[in-house]
N, C-alpha and C positions, 0 to 999 in steps of 0.2 A: 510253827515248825511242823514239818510231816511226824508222821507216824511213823517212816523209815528214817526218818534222821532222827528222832528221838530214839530208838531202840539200837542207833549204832553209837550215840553217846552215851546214853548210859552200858552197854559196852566197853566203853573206851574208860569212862569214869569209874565201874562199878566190878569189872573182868567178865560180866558174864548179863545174860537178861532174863528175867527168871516170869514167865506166864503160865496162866490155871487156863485152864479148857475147860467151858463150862456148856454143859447138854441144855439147853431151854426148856426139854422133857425131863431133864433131873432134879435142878433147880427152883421151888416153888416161889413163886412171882412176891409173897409176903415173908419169904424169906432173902429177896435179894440183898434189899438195904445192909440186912445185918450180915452178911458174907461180903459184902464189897465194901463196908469197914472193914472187917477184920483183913481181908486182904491188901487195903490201903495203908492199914498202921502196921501190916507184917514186913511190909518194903515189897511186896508184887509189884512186878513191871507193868503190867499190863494183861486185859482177859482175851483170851481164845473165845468166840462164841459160834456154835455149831454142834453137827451131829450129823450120823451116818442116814438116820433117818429122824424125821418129825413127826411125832404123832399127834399132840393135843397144845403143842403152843401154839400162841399169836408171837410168831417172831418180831415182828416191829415193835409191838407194845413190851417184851421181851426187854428189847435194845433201848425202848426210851424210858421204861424204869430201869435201868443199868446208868443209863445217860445222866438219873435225877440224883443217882446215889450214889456216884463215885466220879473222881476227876481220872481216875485209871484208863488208858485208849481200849473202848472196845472194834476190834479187829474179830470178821469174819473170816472163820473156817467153814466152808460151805462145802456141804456133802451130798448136794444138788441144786439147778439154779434154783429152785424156788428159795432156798436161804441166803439168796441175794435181797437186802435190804438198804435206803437210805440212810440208816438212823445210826449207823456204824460210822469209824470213825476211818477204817480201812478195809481192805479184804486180803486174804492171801487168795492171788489168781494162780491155785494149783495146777500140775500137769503130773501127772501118774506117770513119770518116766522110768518107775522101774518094771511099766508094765506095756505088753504090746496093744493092748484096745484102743483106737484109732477115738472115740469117743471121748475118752477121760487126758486123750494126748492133747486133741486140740477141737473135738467136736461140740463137748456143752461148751467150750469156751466161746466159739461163735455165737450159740445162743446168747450167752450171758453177756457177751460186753457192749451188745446198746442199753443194755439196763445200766449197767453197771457205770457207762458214758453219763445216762441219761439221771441217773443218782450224784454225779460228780463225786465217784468214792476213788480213795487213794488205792490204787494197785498195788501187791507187792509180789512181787514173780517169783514164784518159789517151784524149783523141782520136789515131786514128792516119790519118795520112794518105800517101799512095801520092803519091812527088811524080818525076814523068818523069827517070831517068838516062837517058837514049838507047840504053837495050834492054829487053826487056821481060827483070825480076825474078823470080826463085821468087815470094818476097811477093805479086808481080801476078799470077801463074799462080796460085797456089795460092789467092787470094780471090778471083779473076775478079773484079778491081776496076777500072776503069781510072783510069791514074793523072792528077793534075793536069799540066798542063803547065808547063813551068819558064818560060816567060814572062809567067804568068797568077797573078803575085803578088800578085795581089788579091783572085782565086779561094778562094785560101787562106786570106787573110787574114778573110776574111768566115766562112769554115767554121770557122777557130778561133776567132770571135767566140761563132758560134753555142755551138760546143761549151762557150764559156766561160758562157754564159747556160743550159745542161743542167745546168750544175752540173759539168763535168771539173777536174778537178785539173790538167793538164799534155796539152798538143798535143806528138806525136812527129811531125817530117817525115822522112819517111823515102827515101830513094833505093834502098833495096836492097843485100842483103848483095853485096859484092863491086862494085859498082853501077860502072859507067862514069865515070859523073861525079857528083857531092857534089851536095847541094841547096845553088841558088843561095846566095849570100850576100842577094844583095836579096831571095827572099820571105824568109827567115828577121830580117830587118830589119821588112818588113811587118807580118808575122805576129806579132812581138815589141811593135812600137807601137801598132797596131794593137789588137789585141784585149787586150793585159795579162796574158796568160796567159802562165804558165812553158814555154817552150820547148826539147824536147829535139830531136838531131837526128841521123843518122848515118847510113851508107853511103856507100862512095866515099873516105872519108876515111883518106887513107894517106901524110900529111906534118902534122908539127906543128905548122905554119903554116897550113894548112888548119883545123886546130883552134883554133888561139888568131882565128883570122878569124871563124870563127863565132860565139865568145863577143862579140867586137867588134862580131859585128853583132847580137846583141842574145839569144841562144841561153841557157838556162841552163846544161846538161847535152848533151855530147858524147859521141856512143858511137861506140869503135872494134872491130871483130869478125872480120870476113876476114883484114885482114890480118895478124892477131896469132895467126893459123892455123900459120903457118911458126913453128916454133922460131930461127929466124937473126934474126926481127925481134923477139925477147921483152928484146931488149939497147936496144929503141929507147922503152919503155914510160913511163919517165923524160921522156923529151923529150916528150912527149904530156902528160905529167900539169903540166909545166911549164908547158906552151903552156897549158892551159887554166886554171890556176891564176894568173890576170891579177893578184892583188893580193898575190902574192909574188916 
């Protein structure tokens, strides 16, 4: 089974799909095994792996000690093509559509997809959109994008139409790793009625009530990544999978 047909069944089965973003520069390589248990027996769907920048990982060796220690899909979040890798089990092929940089809409993408052809990695089309936590983001520095504003729920909702008429598989709204504040509940309600496209969402998000609120407003796929940076909060990972896990 793909890696998009798995994340829309447990979806269907589960109300919601709940993944950790995990930085390769945060995560110690002798600490993988024991985090990708605890994420397995907490009910995690699946890991995010990436970062805005890379400084001191070997990403491939990154991905195939993840590969020895967990049956969980690791999916790339690539925050340039160099974090383009074989050893993944998918990628999300972003487009920065809430931002006008000709680059990040469709320029690394050319670079990237004879590797990416050349790796035989699963695609997953995803609009990604920059939505205002109340400071500016790595993500926003690093794309020079500027972000939507959090009261301009309609902004959004219109751009993840579009993107749903390019053909995208999945709108991400995103607040920013460590982000201030979480993307609204109301655009994520918008954006979910609205356009009909699957809905992932994250940043900001550092209570499980926070998560189960966002599935409620209409989100498919909840991602948490900063905070799960501290080893003292890897005991809270359960709670998170529960909150979003609405139909059990």
């Amino acid at each position: 089974m793909s890696v998009k047909s798995s994340l829309n069944t447990i979806k269907q089965k589960r109300g919601g799909v709940y993944l950790v973003l995990v930085d390769p520069d945060k995560l110690p390589v002798d600490q993988i095994a024991g985090f990708t248990a605890i994420c397995e027996k907490s009910g995690v769907d699946g890991l995010l792996i990436g970062g805005s920048l890379l400084f001191n990982s070997d990403l491939n060796l990154f991905l195939t000690t993840i590969k020895k220690s967990t049956s969980l899909p690791a999916i790339l979040f690539p925050g340039a093509i160099s974090q383009v890798s074989p050893e993944a089990d998918a990628i999300l092929y972003i487009s920065i559509i809430s931002g006008r940089n000709a680059d990040h809409l469709i320029g690394k993408h050319v670079l990237a997809a004879p590797m990416i052809k050349r790796f035989n990695l699963e695609t997953i089309s995803t609009g990604y959109m920059l939505i205002d936590s109340g400071e500016k983001t790595t993500a926003e520095y690093m794309s020079t994008s500027m972000p939507i504003p959090r009261n301009k729920p309609e902004i959004a909702a219109a751009t993840a139409l579009a993107a749903k008429y390019l053909g995208m598989e999945y709108v991400y709204l995103e607040a920013g790793s460590g982000a201030k504040l979480h993307v609204p509940f109301e655009m994520v309600k918008a954006v979910s009625s609205y356009s009909g496209i699957p809905v992932i969402t994250g940043g900001g998000i550092r209570e499980p009530e926070i998560a189960r609120k966002m599935i409620q407003a209409g989100a498919s796929v909840v991602v948490t990544g900063n905070y799960f940076e501290n080893v003292d909060n890897w005991k809270r990972l359960e709670e998170f999978a529960k909150a979003v896990h609405i139909n059990e």
